[in-house]
C-alpha positions as a LaTeX table, in Angstrom:
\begin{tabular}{lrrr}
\hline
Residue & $x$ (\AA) & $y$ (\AA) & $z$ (\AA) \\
\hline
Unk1 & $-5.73$ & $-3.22$ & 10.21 \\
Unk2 & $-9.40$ & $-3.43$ & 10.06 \\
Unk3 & $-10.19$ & $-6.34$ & 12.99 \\
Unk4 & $-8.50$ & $-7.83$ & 15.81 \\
Unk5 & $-9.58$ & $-11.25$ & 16.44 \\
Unk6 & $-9.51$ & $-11.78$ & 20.26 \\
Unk7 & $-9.51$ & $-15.92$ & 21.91 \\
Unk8 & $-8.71$ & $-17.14$ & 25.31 \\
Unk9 & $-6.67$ & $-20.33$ & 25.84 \\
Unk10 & $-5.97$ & $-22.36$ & 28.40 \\
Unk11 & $-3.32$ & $-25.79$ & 28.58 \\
Unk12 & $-3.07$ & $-28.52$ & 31.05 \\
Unk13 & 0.59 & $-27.96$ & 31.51 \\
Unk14 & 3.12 & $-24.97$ & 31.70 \\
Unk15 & 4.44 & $-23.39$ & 28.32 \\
Unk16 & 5.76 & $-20.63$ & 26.80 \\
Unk17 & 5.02 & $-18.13$ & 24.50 \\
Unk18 & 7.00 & $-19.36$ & 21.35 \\
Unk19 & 5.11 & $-22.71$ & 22.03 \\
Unk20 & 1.40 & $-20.93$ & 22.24 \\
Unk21 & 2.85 & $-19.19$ & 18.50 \\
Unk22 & 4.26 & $-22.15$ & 17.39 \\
Unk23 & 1.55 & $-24.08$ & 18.01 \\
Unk24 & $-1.20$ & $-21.95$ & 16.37 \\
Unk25 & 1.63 & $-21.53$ & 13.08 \\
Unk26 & 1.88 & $-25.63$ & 13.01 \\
Unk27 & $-1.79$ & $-26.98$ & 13.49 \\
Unk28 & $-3.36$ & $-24.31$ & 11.13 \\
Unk29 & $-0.70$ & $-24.78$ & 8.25 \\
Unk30 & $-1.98$ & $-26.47$ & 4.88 \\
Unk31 & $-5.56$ & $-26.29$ & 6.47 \\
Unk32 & $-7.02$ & $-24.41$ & 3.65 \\
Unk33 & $-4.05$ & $-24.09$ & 1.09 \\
Unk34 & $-1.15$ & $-21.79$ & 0.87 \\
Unk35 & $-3.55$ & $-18.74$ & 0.36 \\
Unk36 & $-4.66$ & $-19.14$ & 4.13 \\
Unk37 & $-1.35$ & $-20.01$ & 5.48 \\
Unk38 & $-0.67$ & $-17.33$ & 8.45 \\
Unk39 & 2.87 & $-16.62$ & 7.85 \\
Unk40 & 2.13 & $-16.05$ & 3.91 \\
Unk41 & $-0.92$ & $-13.79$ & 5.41 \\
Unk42 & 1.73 & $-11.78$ & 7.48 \\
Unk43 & 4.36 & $-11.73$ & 5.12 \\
Unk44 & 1.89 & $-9.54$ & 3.03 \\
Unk45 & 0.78 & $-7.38$ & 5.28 \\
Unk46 & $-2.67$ & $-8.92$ & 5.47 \\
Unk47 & $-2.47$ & $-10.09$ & 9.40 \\
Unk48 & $-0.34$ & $-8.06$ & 12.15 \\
Unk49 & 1.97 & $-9.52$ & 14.76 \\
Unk50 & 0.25 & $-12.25$ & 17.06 \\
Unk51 & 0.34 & $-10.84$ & 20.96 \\
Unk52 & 0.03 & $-13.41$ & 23.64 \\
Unk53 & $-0.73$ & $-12.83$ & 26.87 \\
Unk54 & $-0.67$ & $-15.33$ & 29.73 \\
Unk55 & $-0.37$ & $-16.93$ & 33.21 \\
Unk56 & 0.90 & $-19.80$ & 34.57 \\
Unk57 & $-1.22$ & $-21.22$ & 37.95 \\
Unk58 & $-1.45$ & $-24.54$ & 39.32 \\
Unk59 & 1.10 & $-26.35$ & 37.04 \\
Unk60 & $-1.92$ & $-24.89$ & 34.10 \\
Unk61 & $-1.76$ & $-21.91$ & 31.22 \\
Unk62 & $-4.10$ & $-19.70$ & 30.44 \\
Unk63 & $-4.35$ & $-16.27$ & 28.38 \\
Unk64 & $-5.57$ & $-14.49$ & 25.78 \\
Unk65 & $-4.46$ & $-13.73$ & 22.00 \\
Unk66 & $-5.09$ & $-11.12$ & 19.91 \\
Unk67 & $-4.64$ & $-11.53$ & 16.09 \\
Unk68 & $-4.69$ & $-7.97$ & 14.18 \\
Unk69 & $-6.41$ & $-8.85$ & 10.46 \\
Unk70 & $-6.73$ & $-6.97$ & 7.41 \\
Unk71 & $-8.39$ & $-9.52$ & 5.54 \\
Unk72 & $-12.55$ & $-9.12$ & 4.74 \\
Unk73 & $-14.87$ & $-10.19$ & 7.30 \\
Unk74 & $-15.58$ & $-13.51$ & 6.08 \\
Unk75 & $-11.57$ & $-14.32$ & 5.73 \\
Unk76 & $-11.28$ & $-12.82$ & 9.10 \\
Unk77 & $-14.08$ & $-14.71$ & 10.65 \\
Unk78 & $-12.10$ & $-18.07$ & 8.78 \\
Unk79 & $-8.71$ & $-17.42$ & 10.38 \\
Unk80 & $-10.41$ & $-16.90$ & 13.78 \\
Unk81 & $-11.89$ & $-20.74$ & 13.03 \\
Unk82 & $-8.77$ & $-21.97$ & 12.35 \\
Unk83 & $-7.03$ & $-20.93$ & 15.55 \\
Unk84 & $-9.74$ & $-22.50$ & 17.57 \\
Unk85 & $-8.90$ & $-25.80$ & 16.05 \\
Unk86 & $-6.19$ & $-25.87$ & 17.59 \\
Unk87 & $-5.87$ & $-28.92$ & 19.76 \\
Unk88 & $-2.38$ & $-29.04$ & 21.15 \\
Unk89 & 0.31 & $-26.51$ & 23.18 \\
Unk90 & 3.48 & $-28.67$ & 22.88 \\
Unk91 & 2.88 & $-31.75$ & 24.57 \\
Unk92 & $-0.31$ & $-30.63$ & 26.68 \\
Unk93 & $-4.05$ & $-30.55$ & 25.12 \\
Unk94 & $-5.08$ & $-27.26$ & 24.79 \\
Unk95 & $-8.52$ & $-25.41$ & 24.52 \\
Unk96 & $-9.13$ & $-22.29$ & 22.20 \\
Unk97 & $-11.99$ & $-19.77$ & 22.47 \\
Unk98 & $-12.78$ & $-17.23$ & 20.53 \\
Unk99 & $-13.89$ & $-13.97$ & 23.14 \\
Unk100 & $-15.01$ & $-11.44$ & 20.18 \\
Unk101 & $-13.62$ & $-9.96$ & 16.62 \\
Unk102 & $-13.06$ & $-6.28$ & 17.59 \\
Unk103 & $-13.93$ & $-3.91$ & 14.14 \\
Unk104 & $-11.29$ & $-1.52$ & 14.59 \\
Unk105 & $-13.18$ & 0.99 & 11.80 \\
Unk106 & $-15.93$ & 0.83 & 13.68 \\
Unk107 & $-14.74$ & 2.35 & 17.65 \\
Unk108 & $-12.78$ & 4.68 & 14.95 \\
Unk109 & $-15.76$ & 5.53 & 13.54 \\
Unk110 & $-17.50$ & 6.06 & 17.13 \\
Unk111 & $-15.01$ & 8.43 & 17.98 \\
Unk112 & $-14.74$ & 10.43 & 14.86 \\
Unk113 & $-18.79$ & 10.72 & 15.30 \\
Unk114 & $-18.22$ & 12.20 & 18.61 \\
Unk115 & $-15.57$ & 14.65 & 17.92 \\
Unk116 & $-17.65$ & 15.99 & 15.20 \\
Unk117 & $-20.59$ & 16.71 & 16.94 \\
Unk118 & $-18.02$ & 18.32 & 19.76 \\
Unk119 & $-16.63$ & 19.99 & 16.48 \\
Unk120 & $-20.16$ & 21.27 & 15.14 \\
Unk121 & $-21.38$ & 22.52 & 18.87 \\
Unk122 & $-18.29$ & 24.49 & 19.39 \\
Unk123 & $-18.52$ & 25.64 & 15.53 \\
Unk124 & $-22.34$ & 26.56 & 16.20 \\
Unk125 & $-21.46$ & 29.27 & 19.05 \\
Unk126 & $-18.73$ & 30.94 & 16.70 \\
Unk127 & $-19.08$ & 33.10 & 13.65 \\
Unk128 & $-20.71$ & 31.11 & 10.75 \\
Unk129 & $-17.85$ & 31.38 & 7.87 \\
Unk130 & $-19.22$ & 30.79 & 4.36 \\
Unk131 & $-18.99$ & 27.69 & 3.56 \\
Unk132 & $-16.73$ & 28.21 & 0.08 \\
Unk133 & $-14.22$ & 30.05 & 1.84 \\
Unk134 & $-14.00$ & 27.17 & 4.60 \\
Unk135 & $-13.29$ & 24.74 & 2.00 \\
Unk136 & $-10.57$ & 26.34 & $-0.07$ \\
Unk137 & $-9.12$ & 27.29 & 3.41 \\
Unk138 & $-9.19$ & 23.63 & 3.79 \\
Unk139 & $-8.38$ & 22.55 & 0.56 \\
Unk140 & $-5.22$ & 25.23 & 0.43 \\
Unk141 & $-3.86$ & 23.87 & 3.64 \\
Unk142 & $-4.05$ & 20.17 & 2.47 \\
Unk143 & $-2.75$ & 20.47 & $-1.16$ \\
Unk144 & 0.49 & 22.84 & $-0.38$ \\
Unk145 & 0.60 & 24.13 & 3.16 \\
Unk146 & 2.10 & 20.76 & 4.44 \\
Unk147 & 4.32 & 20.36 & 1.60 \\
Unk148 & 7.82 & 20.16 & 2.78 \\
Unk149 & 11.34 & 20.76 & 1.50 \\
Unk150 & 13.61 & 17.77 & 2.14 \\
Unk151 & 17.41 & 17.40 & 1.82 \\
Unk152 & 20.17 & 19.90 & $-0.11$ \\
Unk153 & 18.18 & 19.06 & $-3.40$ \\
Unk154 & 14.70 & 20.33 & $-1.81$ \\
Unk155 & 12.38 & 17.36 & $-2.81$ \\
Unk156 & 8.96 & 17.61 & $-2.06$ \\
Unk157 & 8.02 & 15.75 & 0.77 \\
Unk158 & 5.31 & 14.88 & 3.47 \\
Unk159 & 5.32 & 16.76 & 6.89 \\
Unk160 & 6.49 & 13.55 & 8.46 \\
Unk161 & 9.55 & 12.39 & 6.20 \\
Unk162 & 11.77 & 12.78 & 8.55 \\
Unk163 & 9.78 & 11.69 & 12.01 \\
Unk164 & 7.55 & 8.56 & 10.65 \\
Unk165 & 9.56 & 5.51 & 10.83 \\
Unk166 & 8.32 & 4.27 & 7.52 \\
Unk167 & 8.71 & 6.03 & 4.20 \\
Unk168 & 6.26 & 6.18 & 1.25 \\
Unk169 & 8.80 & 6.87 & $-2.16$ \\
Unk170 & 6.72 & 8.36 & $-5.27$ \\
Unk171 & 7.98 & 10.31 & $-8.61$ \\
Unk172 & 7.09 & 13.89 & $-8.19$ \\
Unk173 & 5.59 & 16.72 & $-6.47$ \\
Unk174 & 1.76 & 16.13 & $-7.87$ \\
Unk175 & 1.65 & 12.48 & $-6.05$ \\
Unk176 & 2.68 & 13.69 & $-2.73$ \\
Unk177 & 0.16 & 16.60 & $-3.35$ \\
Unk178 & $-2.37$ & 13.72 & $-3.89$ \\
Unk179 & $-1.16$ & 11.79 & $-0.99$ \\
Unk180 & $-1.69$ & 14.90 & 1.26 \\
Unk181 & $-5.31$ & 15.04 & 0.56 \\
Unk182 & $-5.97$ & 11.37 & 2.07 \\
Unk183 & $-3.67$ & 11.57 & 4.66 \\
Unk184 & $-0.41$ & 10.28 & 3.75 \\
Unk185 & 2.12 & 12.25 & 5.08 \\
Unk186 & 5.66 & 10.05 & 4.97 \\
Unk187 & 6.28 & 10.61 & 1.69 \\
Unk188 & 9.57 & 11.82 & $-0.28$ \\
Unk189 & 9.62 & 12.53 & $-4.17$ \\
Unk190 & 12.66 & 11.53 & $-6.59$ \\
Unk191 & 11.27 & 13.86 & $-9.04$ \\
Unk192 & 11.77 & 11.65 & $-12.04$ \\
Unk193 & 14.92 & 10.36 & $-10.96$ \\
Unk194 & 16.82 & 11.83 & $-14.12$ \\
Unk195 & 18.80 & 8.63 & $-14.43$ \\
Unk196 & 20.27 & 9.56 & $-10.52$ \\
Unk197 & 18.82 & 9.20 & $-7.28$ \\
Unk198 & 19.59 & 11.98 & $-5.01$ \\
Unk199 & 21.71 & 10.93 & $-2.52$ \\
Unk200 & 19.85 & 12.32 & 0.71 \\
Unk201 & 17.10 & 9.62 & $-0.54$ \\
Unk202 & 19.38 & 6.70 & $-0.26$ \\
Unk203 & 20.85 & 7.94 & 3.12 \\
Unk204 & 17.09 & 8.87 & 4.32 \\
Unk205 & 16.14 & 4.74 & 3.05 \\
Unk206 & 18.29 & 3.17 & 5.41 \\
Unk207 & 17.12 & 4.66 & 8.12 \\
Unk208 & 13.20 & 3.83 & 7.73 \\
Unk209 & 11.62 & 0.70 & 9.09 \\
Unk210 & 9.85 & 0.13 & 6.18 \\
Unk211 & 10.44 & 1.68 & 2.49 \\
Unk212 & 7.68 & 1.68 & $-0.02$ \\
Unk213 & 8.08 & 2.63 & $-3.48$ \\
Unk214 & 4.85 & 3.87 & $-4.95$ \\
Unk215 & 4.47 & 3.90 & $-8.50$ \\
Unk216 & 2.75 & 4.75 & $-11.46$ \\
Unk217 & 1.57 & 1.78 & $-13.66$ \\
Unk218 & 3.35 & 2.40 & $-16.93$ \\
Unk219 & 6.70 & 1.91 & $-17.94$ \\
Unk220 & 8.00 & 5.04 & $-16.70$ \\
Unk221 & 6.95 & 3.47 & $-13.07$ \\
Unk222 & 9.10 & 0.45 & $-14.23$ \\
Unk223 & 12.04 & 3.04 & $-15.02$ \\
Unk224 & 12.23 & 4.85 & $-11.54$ \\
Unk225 & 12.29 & 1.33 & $-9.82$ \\
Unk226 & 15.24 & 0.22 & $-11.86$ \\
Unk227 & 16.62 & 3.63 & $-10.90$ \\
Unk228 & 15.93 & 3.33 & $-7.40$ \\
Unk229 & 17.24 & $-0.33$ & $-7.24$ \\
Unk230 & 20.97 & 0.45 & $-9.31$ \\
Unk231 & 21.28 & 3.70 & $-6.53$ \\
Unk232 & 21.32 & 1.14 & $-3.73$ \\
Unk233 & 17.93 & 2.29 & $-2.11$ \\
Unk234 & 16.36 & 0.39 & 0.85 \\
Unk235 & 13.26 & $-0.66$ & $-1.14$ \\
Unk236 & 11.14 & $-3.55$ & 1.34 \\
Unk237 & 7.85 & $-3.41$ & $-1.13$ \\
Unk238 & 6.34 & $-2.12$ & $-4.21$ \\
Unk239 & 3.11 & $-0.56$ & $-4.47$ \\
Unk240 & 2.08 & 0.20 & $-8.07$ \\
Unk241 & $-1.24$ & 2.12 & $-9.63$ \\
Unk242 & $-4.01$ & 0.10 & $-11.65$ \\
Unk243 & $-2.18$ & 0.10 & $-14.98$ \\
Unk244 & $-1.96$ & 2.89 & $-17.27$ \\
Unk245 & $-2.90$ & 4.70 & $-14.04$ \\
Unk246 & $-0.42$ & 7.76 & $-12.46$ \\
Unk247 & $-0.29$ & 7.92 & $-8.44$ \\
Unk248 & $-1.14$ & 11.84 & $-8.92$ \\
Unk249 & $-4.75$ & 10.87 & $-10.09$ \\
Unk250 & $-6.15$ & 8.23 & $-7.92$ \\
Unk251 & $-8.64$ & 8.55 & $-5.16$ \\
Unk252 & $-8.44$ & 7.76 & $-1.45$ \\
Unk253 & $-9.80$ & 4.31 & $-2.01$ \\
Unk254 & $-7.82$ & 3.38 & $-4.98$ \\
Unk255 & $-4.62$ & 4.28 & $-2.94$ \\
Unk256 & $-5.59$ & 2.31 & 0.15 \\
Unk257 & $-6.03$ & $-0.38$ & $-2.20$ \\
Unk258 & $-2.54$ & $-0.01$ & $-4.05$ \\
Unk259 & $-0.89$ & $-0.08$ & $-0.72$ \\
Unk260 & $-2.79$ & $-2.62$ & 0.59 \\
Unk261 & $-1.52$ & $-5.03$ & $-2.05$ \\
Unk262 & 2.13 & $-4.06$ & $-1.98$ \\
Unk263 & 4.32 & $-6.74$ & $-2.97$ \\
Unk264 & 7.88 & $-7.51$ & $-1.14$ \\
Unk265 & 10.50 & $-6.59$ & $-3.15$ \\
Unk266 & 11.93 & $-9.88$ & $-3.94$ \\
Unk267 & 8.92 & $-11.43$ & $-4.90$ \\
Unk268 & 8.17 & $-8.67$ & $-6.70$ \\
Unk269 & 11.51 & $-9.10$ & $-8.89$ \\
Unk270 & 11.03 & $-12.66$ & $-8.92$ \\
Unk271 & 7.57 & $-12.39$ & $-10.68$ \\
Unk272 & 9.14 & $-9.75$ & $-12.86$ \\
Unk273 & 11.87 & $-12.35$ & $-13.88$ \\
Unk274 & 8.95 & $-15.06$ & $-14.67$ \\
Unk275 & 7.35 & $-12.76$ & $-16.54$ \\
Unk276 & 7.59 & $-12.73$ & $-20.36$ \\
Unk277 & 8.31 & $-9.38$ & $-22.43$ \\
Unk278 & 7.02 & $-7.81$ & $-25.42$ \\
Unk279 & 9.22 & $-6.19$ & $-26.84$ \\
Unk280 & 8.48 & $-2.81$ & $-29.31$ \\
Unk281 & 11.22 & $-1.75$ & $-31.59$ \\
Unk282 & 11.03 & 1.86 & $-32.92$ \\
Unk283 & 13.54 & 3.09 & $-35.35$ \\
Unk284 & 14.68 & 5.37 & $-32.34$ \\
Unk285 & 14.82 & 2.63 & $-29.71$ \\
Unk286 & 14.08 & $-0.03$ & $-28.36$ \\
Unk287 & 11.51 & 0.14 & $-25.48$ \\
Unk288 & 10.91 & $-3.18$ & $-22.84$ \\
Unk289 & 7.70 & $-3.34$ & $-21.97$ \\
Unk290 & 6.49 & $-6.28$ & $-18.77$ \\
Unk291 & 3.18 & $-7.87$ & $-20.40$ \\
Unk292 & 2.29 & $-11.90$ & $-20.65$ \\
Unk293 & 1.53 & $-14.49$ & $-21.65$ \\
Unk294 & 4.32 & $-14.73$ & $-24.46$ \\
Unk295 & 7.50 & $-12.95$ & $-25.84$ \\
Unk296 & 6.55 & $-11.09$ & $-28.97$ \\
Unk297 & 8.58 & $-8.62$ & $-31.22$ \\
Unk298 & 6.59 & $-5.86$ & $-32.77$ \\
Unk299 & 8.71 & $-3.69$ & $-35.09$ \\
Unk300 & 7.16 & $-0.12$ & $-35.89$ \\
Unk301 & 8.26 & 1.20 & $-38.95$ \\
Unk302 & 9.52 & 4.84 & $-39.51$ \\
Unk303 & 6.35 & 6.03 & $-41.86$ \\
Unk304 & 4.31 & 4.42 & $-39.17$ \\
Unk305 & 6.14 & 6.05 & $-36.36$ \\
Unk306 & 5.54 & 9.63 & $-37.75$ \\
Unk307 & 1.68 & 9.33 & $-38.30$ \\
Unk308 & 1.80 & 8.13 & $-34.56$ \\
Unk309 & 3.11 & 11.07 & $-33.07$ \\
Unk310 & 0.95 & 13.40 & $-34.83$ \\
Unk311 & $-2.10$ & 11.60 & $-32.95$ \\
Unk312 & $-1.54$ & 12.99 & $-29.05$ \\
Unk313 & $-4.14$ & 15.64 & $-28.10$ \\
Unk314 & $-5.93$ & 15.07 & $-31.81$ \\
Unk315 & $-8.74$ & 12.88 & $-30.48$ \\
Unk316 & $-8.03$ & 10.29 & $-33.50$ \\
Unk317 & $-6.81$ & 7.15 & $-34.24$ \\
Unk318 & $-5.25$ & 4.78 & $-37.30$ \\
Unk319 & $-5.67$ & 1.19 & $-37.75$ \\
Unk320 & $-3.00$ & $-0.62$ & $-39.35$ \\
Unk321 & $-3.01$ & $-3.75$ & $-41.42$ \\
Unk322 & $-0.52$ & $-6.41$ & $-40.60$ \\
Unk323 & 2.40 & $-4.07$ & $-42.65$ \\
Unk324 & 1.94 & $-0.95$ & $-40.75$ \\
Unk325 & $-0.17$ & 0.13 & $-43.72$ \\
Unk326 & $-2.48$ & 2.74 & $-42.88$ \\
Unk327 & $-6.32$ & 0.97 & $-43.38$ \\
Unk328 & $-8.47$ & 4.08 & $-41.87$ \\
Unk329 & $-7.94$ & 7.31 & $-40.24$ \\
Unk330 & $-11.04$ & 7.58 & $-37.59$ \\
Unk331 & $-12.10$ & 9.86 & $-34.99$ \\
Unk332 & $-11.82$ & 8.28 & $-31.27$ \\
Unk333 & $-15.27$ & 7.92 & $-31.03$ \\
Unk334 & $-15.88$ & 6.17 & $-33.97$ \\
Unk335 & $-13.33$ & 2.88 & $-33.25$ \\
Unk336 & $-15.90$ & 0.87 & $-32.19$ \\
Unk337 & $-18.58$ & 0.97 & $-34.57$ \\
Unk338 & $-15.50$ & 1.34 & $-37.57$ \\
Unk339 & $-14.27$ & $-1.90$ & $-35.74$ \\
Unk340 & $-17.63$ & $-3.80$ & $-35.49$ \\
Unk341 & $-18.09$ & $-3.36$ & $-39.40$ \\
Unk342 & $-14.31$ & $-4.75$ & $-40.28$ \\
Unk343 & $-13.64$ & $-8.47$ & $-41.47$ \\
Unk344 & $-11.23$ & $-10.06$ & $-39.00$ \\
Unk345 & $-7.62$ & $-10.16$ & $-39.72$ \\
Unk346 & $-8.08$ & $-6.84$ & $-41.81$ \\
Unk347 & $-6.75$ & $-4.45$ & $-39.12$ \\
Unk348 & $-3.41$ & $-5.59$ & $-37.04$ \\
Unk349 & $-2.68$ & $-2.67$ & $-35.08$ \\
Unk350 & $-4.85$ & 0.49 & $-33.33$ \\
Unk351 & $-3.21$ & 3.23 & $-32.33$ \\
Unk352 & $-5.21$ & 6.23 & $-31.13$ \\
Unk353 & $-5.66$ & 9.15 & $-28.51$ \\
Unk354 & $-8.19$ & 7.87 & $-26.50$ \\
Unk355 & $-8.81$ & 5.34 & $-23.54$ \\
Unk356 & $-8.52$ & 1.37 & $-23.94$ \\
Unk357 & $-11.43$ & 0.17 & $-22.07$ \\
Unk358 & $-12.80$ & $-3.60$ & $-21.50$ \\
Unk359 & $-14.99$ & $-3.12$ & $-24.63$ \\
Unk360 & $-12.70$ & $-2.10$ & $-27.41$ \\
Unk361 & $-9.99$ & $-4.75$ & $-25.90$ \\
Unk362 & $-12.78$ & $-7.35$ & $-26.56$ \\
Unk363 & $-14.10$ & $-6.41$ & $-29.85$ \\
Unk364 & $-10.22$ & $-5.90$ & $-30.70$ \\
Unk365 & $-10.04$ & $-9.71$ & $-29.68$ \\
Unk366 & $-12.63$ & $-10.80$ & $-31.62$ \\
Unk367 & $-11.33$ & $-9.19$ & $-35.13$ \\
Unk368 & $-7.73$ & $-10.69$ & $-34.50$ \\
Unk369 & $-5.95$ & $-7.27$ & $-33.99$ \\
Unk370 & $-2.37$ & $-7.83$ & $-32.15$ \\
Unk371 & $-2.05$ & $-4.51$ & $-30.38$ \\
Unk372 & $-3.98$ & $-1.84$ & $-29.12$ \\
Unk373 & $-1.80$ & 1.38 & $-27.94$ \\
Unk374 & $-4.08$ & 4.17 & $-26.38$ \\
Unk375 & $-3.41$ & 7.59 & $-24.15$ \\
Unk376 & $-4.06$ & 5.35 & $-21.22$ \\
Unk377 & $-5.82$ & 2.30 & $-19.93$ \\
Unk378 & $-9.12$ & 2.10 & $-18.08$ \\
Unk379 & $-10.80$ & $-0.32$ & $-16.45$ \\
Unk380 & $-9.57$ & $-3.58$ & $-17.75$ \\
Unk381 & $-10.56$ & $-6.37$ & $-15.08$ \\
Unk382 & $-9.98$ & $-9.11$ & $-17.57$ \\
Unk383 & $-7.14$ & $-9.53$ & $-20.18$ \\
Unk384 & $-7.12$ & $-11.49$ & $-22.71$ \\
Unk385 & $-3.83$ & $-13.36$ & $-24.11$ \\
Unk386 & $-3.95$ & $-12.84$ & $-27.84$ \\
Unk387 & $-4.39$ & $-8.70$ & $-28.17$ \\
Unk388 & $-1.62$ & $-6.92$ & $-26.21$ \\
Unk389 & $-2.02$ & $-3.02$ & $-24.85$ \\
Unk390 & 0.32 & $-0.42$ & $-24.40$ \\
Unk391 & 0.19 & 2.81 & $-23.74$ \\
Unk392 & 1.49 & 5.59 & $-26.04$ \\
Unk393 & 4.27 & 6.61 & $-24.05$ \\
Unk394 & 5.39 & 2.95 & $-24.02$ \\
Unk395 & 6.72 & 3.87 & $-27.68$ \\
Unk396 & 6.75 & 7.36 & $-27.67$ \\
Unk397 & 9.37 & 7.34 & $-24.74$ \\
Unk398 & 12.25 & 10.04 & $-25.86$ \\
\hline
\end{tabular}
């Protein structure tokens, strides 16, 4: 939690504490649409536990509330609004003050100041150590001294699998590396899951507060979710990287941000279920890939298939015509301006070893091309309903 929103109260009669909570739920619902609702908010993970304290004296109430928040300042500063609207405790009018929004990052801040310059006086009156081999002491000790061995089929693991009463679940050994380095240290890996979950996982599940599973954002993330779910694991939310994106690779704020907007599980199925497929049909198999707005078959032919999987590590790519006809054979680097020269509706399909980025997705709109498949996807903050990406092990998958 970043803030805790702090108000005092007081009642002209004596309640309880379900009615103070009650009271604050009921007289602040539909105030500013669902988005803003406060049980929604805590559902998500975006506001903590309400705390009342309070004192009856005089045939009066009084107390004080804190409200923990991980919302932004200005959606913080709008719930603590809300609350002092309210009018009413049960049957008694009520007054609501807001004392002060505590910014927990900031007295965490304070106190990591101050232990450093404790840290740097102390360090001062030792011997200096250079500073390389203070960092790969460091950076040794993060990445694989606190790696841990956990149940009969040794799965990596965080220091605190077994201690923490919630439980971060992720693929294999080079996310809970990652995950190490910024801090993370409840974490268990299924290690690709190899169609079976290991049973110590399951067991180790149901005994956690809260599970999170933590996944990559391609369809092999989709896989080890499916895998997790048929095994029976305790799965409360689902956490998944930027798309196209691996858990192994992302930074410290990317992470906080893909945990931050874990999804419960059974809205997170539900939206799957509302969500239409596209399906890709390879002479091989047929792989299911989760992607709006619209269900659409794509059938790769086996010609086409071939010159596809020559293309991984090559730098190149081939555009296709409607047919899976070969139209050009470019170098990565050259898509763009190849692309900006084309007619539209005279290349259907790019498939290349490269990066989808917002660019290529739009120019790829623009000259009516159906499907983009790429190494992996970048930074695509807007996606646009007639050009569909994949990623090349979407249809590569063996």
């Amino acid at each position: 939690m970043k803030y805790i929103i702090k108000l005092y109260f007081e009642t002209e009669g004596i309640v309880d504490k379900p009615d103070v909570i009650g009271a604050i739920f009921g007289q602040t619902e539909n105030l500013f649409g669902e988005e803003f609702d406060l049980r929604e908010l805590q559902d998500k993970g975006r506001l903590g536990r309400i705390v009342v304290e309070m004192e009856t004296k005089g045939g009066k109430t009084k107390g004080t509330i804190e409200i923990p928040s991980n919302l932004d300042r200005i959606e913080t500063a709008l719930i603590a609004s809300m609350v002092e609207s309210v009018e009413k405790i049960g049957p008694y009018p009520a007054k609501f003050e807001l004392k002060e929004i505590q910014d927990i990052r900031a007295e965490k801040l304070k106190k990591i100041i101050d232990r450093a310059k404790e840290i740097l006086t102390n360090w001062s009156k030792e011997k200096t150590l250079d500073i390389k081999e203070v960092l790969n002491e460091i950076s040794s000790a993060v990445k694989t001294g606190e790696i841990t061995e956990f149940g009969p089929e040794k799965l990596p693991a965080g220091p605190d699998v077994l201690t923490d009463p919630n439980l971060i679940i992720v693929e294999g050994r080079a996310d809970i590396i990652n995950l190490l380095r910024y801090g993370y240290r409840n974490t268990v890996a299924v290690e690709g899951a190899s169609g079976r979950i290991p049973q110590s996982v399951i067991d180790l599940s149901k005994q956690k507060n809260t599970v999170i599973a933590f996944l990559d954002g391609d369809h092999g993330g989709d896989l080890i979710l499916k895998e997790l779910l048929n095994a029976n694991v305790k799965i409360d939310y689902v956490a998944r990287a930027p798309q196209g994106r691996e858990v192994e690779e992302l930074t410290g704020k990317e992470i906080a941000k893909a945990l931050s907007n874990m999804v419960p599980i059974s809205q997170y199925l539900k939206k799957q279920q509302e969500t239409p497929q596209v399906i890709v049909k390879t002479p091989e198999e047929t792989v299911t890939v989760i992607q709006p707005p619209k269900e659409v078959e794509i059938q790769i032919p086996p010609s086409a298939l071939e010159e596809i999987k020559k293309l991984p590590g090559t730098l190149e790519g081939i555009m296709f015509d409607e047919n899976w006809n070969p139209v050009e054979k470019v170098q990565v680097r050259d898509i763009i301006p190849k692309l900006e020269a084309m007619s539209e509706n005279k290349v259907a399909y790019i498939v290349f070893d490269g990066v989808i980025t917002q660019r290529l997705l739009e120019l790829a709109a623009s000259k009516k091309v159906k499907l983009l498949v790429g190494v992996r996807i970048g930074g695509i903050n807007k996606s646009l309903d007639n050009v569909k990406i994949l990623t090349m092990s979407d249809i590569l998958t063996s």
